[in-house]
N, C-alpha and C positions, 0 to 999 in steps of 0.2 A: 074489757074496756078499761078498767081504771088498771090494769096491769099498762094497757097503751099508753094511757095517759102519762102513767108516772114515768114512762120511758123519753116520752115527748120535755118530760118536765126537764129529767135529768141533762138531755141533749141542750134546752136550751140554760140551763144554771150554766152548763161549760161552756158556751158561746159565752155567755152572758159572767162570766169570770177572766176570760182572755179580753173581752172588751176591757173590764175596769183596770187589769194589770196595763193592758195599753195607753189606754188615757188619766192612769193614775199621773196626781201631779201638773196636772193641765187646767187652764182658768175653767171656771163654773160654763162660762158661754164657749168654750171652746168646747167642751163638756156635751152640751147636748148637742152641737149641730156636728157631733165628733163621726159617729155614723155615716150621714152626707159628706164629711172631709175623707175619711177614710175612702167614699168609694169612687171619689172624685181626685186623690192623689194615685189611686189603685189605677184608674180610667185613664187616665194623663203621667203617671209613668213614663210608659213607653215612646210618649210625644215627647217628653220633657230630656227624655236620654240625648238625641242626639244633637239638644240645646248644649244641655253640657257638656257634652264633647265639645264642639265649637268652641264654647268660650273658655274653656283648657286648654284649645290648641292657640288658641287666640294670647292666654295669659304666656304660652311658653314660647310664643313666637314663629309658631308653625305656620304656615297655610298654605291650605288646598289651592293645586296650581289651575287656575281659572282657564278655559280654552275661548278666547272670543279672536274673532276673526279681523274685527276691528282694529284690533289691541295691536296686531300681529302684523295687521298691513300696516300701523302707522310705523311700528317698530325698522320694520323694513326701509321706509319711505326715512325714517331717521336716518337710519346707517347708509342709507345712498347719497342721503345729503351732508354726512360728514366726510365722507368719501372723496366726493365734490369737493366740497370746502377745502380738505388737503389738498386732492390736485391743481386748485387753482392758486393756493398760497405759496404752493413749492413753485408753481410757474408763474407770479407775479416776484417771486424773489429773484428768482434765476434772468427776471427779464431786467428787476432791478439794479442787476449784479454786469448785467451785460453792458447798462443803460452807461451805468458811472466808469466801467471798462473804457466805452466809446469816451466817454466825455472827457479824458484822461487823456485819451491817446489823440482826441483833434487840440486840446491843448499842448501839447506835448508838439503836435505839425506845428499849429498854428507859432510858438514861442522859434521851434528851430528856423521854421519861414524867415523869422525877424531877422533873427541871428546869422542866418546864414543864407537868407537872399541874394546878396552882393559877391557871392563866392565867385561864380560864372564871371561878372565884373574884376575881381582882383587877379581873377589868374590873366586876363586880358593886361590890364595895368601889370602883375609882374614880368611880363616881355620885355616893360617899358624899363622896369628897374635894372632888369640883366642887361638890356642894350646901353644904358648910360654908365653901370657898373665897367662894361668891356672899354667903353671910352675912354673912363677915364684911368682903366690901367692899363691903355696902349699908348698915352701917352708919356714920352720918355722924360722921365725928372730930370736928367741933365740938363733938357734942356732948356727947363721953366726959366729959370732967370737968363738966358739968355736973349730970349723973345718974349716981347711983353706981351704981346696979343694970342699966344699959345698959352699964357701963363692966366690970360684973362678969361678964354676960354676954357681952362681945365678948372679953375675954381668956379663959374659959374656951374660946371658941369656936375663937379660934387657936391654945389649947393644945392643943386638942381634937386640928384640922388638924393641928399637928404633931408630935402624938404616933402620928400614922396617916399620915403621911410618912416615919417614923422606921421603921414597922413595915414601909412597902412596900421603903425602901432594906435592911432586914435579910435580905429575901425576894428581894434584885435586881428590884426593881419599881423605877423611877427616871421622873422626870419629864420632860419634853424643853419647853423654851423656848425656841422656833429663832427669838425676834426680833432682826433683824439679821442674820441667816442667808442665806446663799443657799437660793434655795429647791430643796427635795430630794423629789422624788414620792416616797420608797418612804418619807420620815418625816412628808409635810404633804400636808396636802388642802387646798387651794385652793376658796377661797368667794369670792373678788373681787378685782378690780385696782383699786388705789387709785393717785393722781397722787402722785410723791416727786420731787423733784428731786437731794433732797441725797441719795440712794443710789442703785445701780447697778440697772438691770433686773431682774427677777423674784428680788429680794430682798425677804425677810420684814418686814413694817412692823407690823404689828399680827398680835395672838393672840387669838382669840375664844376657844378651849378646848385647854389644855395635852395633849398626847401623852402618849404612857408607854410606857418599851421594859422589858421581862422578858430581864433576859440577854441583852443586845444582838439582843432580838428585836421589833420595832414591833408592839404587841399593839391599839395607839389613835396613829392620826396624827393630827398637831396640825393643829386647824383653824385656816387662816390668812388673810389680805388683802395682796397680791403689788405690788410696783409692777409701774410699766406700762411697756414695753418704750418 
């Protein structure tokens, strides 16, 4: 028996020697309820590990990637309506883009409208100016001053002419005389080649009936006679 004894002694002097090396150093009350801490940090360990995993991953920026359903359908329901939003911006621009195209191009009518209203009108009036033009160079100069009343008729006749000259240049109606001219399709129409020597190729030698541009716009090309290449 006291052989058992002294066996039991010995077992607990060596517990009883790792306790004091562990709590060497530690306050007097930390000291006795050291036992109960000990088996209460031993107990909770294992709870306590994968706290601190967490706030390690937490301090280094990690985290675990959460799976919620919620999350996932708003995410969706985001990106449909950014989606949206671009497609309606691209086709509010495009319709913007069209809007000020159109509003461009009825000013654009509406200003030529002004301008060029009375076209249909002047080419009616230039008949009137070619018929008085042929009048009054069919009548013959010799013999103005021989007849007073021939002579009274020809000068009203070019007043006539140039008071309705006067009226088309008020209007931008202008006359075109391209003799001497190089010849221009989009201002002369071509009725024949005549032989010239003294000018250069498809230059204008004679005018059978004067043009007339509206606002730099050829409303009548002058009919001409071309030399010959």
């Amino acid at each position: 028996m006291a052989t058992k004894a002294s066996l039991h002694m010995q077992i607990f002097s060596k517990h009883l020697g790792q306790i004091k090396a562990v709590i060497k150093g530690q306050p007097l009350c930390l000291q006795r309820s050291q036992p109960t801490l000990l088996a209460r940090l031993y107990s909770t360990e294992k709870q306590q590990q994968p706290a601190v995993e967490e706030n390690n991953a937490a301090a280094t920026g990690e985290q675990k990637p959460v799976a919620n359903p919620e999350i996932e359908r708003l995410t969706q329901e985001l990106q449909a309506a950014k989606e949206q939003h671009n497609e309606l911006l691209d086709k509010y621009k495009r319709s913007l883009a069209d809007s000020e195209n159109m509003r461009m191009r009825l000013n654009k009518q509406i200003n030529d409208a002004k301008i060029f209203g009375i076209q249909s009108f002047c080419k009616d009036l230039l008949e009137v100016a070619d018929t008085l033009g042929h009048a009054t160079q069919a009548v013959p100069k010799e013999k103005l001053n021989e007849n007073a009343d021939l002579k009274n008729l020809y000068e009203g006749l070019t007043m006539t002419r140039a008071s309705l000259l006067q009226v088309f240049k008020r209007h931008g109606l202008e006359p075109l005389d391209p003799i001497n001219q190089k010849f221009d399709p989009n201002l002369h129409e071509a009725l024949f080649q005549k032989e010239d020597k003294t000018v250069e190729a498809n230059t204008v030698v004679e005018v059978t009936k004067l043009g007339y541009k509206l606002h730099e716009r050829c409303i009548r090309p002058a009919l001409v006679g071309v030399s010959k290449c």
